[in-house]
VOMI-10930 format. One record per residue (C-alpha): y, z, x; residue in three letters. Coordinates in steps of 0.25 Angstrom, whole numbers, plus 2048, in hexadecimal, padded with zeros to 3 digits. Example, Ala and Ser with C-alpha at 12.3 -4.5 7.8 and 13.67 -1.06 7.14 Angstrom:
VOMI-10930
7EE81F831ALA/7FC81D837SER/
This chain:
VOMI-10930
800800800UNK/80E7FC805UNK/818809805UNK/8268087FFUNK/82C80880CUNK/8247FC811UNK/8277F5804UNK/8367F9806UNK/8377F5815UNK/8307E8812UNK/83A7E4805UNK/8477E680FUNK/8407E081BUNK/83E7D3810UNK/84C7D780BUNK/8507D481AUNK/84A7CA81EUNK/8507C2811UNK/85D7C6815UNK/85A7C1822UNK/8557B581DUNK/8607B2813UNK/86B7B381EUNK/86E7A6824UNK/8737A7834UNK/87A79B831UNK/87579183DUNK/871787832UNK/87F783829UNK/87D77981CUNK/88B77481BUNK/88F76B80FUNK/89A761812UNK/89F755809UNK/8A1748810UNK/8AB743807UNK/8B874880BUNK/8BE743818UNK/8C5746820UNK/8BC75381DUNK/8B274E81BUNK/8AA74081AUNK/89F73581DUNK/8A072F829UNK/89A71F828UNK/88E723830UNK/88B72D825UNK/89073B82EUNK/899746828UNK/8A674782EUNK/8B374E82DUNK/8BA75A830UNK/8B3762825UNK/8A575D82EUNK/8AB76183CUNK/8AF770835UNK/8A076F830UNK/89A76B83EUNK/8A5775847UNK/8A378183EUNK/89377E841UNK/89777B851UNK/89C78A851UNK/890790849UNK/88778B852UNK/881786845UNK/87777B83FUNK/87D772835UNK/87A76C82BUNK/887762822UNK/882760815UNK/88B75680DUNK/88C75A7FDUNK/8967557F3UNK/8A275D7F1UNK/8A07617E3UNK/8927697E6UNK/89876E7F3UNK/89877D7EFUNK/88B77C7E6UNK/8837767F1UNK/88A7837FBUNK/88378C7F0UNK/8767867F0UNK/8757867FDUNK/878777800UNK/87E77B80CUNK/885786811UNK/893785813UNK/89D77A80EUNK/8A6773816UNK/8AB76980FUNK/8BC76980EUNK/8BA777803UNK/8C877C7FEUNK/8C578B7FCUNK/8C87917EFUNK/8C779C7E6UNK/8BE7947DCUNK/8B77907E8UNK/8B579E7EFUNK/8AD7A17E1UNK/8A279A7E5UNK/8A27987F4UNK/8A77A0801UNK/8B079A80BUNK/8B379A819UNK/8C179A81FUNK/8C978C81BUNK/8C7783827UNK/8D377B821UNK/8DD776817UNK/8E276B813UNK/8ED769808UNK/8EB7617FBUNK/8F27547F8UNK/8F474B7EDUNK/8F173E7EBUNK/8F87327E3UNK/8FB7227E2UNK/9097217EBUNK/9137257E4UNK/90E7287D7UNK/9117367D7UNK/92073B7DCUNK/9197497DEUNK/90D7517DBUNK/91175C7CFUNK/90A75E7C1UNK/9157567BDUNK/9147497C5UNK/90474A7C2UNK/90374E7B4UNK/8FA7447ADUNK/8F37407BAUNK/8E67417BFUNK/8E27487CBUNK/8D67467D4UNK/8D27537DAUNK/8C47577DFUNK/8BD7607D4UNK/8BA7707D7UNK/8C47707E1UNK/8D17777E4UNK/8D976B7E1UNK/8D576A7D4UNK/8D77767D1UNK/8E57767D5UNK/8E87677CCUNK/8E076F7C2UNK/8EB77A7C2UNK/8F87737C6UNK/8F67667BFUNK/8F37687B1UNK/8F975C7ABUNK/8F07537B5UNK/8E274E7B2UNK/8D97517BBUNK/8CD7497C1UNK/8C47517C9UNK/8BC7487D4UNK/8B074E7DEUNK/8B574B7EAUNK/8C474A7F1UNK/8BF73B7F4UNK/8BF73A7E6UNK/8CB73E7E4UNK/8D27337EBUNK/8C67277E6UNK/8CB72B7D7UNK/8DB72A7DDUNK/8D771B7E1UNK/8D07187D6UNK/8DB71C7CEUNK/8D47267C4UNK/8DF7317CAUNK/8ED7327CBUNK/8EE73B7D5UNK/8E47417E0UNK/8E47507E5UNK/8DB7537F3UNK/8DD758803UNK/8E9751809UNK/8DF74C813UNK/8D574680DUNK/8DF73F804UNK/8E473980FUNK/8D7736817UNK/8CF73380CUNK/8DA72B803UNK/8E7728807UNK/8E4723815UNK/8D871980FUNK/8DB70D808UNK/8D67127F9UNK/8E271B7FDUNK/8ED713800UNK/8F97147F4UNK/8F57237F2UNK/8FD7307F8UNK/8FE73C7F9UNK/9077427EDUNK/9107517F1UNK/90E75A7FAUNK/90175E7FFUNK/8FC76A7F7UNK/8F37787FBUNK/8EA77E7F3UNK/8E278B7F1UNK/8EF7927FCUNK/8E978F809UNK/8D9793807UNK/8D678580DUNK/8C877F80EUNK/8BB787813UNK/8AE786814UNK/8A478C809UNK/89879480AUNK/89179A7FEUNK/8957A77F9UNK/88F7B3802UNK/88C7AA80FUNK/8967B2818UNK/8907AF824UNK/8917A1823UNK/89F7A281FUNK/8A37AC82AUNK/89B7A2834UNK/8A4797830UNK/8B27A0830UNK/8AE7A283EUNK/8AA795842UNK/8B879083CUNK/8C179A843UNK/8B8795850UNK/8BC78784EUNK/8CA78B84BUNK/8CA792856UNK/8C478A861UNK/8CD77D85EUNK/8C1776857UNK/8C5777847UNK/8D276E84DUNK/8CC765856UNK/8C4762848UNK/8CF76283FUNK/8DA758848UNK/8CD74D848UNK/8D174E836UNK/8DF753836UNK/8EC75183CUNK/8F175E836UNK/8EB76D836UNK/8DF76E82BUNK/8DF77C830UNK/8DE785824UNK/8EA78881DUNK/8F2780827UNK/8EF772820UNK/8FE76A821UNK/
């Protein structure tokens, strides 16, 4: 017959060993990217992932020492595929928000970027409730820019796209009046391109969610992981590597909350 102490030593030693088991060290990393949103992101035409979200990806793995794995997903199951455990952490151009905190963890922003409106030249003197009222608006769906033409531009219609390509595809096709995305990718992925050309920028650029920025996600209660990639950011910020990233994309600071 067992006695109650070997029975209770074996459940914690059990108990343990699951715990062990169940805790990650982090030297394998699933990281789900997009693909579709240069200069962030993108396809290069041999079929490889580029960008300056992918070189973020590939230095915060460079200073963990760690085995990674890019997982390309569509950026409308970003956060479900985190939670099913897809991959592990989302670097992927990921404003953080409040609504967004609900569901995910975050790291420390690893930049910003403000937000741009977009509109045929000269249609619009500026970009007010007033001057768009009646208009339709492409913006990306579940995101903090929809949120804020949601809030602040009531007397606009609304057409909600998947993806900020999108956004500027439905611009050109003339199903929008007016587009609202990143300030670069407007001008990388649109105005500088031909399907671009007798489109600009409308106002002045605008910020949103007061300087949070974009981070990285990790599902809720994976600490570790995100304490890892705070300190592999601040390493990279540190040792000139995060800059020598951002000026092969940028000719201005991407540096969180110092976007110009």
């Amino acid at each position: 017959m067992f006695s109650l102490r070997s029975v209770v030593f074996a459940i914690c030693t059990l108990a343990a060993v699951s715990a062990t088991a169940q805790a990650p060290d982090w030297k394998k990393i699933r990281i789900g990217v997009e693909g579709n949103y240069p200069p962030f992101s993108q396809i290069t035409p041999d079929g490889k992932l580029s960008g300056f979200d992918i070189d973020i990806a590939n230095g915060i793995c460079a200073q963990l020492k760690a085995e990674c794995t890019l997982i390309q997903q569509e950026w409308d199951g970003m956060i479900p595929a985190l939670n099913v455990r897809k991959f592990d952490a989302i670097v992927a151009s990921m404003t953080i928000s409040e609504e967004r905190k609900k569901a995910v963890d975050f790291s420390d922003p690893y930049y910003d970027v403000p937000s741009r409106w977009i509109a045929k030249a000269g249609a619009f003197k500026e970009a007010t409730p007033d001057s768009f009222k009646g208009k339709k608006i492409a913006v990306i769906r579940n995101s903090p820019r929809a949120k804020f033409v949601a809030d602040n531009f009531k007397g606009s219609e609304t057409l909600l796209v998947n993806k900020e390509t999108d956004v500027y595809l439905e611009l050109a096709a003339g199903r929008a009046d007016i587009g609202f995305g990143s300030s670069v990718v407007s001008g990388e992925a649109f105005l500088k391109k031909p399907e671009g050309k007798g489109f600009a920028q409308v106002g002045p650029a605008v910020n949103l969610g007061g300087g949070a920025g974009v981070g990285i996600a990790v599902r809720k209660g994976d600490d570790a992981l995100r304490q890892k990639i705070n300190g592999a950011l601040k390493a990279m910020m540190a040792d000139g590597s995060y800059k020598k990233l951002a000026t092969k994309y940028f000719d201005f600071d991407v540096s969180p909350n110092r976007a110009q």
